[in-house]
N, C-alpha and C positions, 0 to 999 in steps of 0.2 A: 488441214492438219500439217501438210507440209510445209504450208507459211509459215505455220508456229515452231516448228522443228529449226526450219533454217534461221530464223530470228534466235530463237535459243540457239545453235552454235555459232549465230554473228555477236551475240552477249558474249559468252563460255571466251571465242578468243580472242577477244580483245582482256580479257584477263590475263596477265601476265604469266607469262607460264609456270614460274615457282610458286605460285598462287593456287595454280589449279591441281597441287599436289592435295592430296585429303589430309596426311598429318601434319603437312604446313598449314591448311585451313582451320584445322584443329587448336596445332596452337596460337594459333594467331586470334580465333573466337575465344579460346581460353585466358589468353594473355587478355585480351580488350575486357572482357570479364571481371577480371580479377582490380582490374588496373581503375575499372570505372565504376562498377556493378556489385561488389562484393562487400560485404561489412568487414572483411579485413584488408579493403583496399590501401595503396602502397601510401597515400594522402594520410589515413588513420594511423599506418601503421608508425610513419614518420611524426607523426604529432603526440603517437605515446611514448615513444622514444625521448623526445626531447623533455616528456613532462618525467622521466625517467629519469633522464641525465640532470635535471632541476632539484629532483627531489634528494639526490645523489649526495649533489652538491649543498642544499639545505641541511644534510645528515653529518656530514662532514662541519659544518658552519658548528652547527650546535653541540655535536660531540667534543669540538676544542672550546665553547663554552662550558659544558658540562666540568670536562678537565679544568676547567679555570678556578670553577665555583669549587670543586673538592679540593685544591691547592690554597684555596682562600679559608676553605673553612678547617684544614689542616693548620695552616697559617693562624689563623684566631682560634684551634685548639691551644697551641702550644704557645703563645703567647699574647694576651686578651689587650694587654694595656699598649703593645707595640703597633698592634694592629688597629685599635680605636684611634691611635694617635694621626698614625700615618692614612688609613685612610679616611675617616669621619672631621678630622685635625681638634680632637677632644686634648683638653689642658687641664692642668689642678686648677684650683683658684688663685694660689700665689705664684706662676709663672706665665713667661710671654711666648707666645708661637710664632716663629716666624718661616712663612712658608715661602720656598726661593722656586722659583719655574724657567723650567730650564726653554727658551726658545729656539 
């Protein structure tokens, strides 16, 4: 029994001494935990984050479509044949279109 004893305090100090505090042990088993072991490890948590900041920015994309399309269809409220023209490039049958693009 004394072999065993002295073998466990030849382990215990070759441990570092801020090591062999308990709530330094604590949280360092806690941190390793969390960090490796846990379904809200910091790996997860950084990968819903980003599909966050995606989705964010997807909101943002399409909200200034949305805006477009009510400006458009504002647009071909208030005048049907300016708007057929310019964008569709619709004509009578007795005149010519010519469309100039600007480069």
């Amino acid at each position: 029994m004394a072999l065993h004893k002295n073998l466990w305090q030849v382990i215990v100090e070759q441990i570092p001494k801020p090591f062999r505090n308990k709530y330094i042990l604590v949280l360092l088993i806690f941190s390793i935990w969390m960090f490796f072991f846990d379904s809200a490890k910091v790996s997860t948590q950084y990968q819903l984050n980003q599909s966050v900041d995606k989705l964010k920015q997807d909101r943002a994309y399409f909200e200034e479509h949305i805006r477009q399309a009510q400006d458009d269809k504002a647009s071909l409220e208030e005048n049907k044949e300016k708007f057929a023209r310019e964008k569709y490039y619709m004509q009578k049958q007795d005149e010519d279109v010519f469309i100039f693009v600007e480069e």
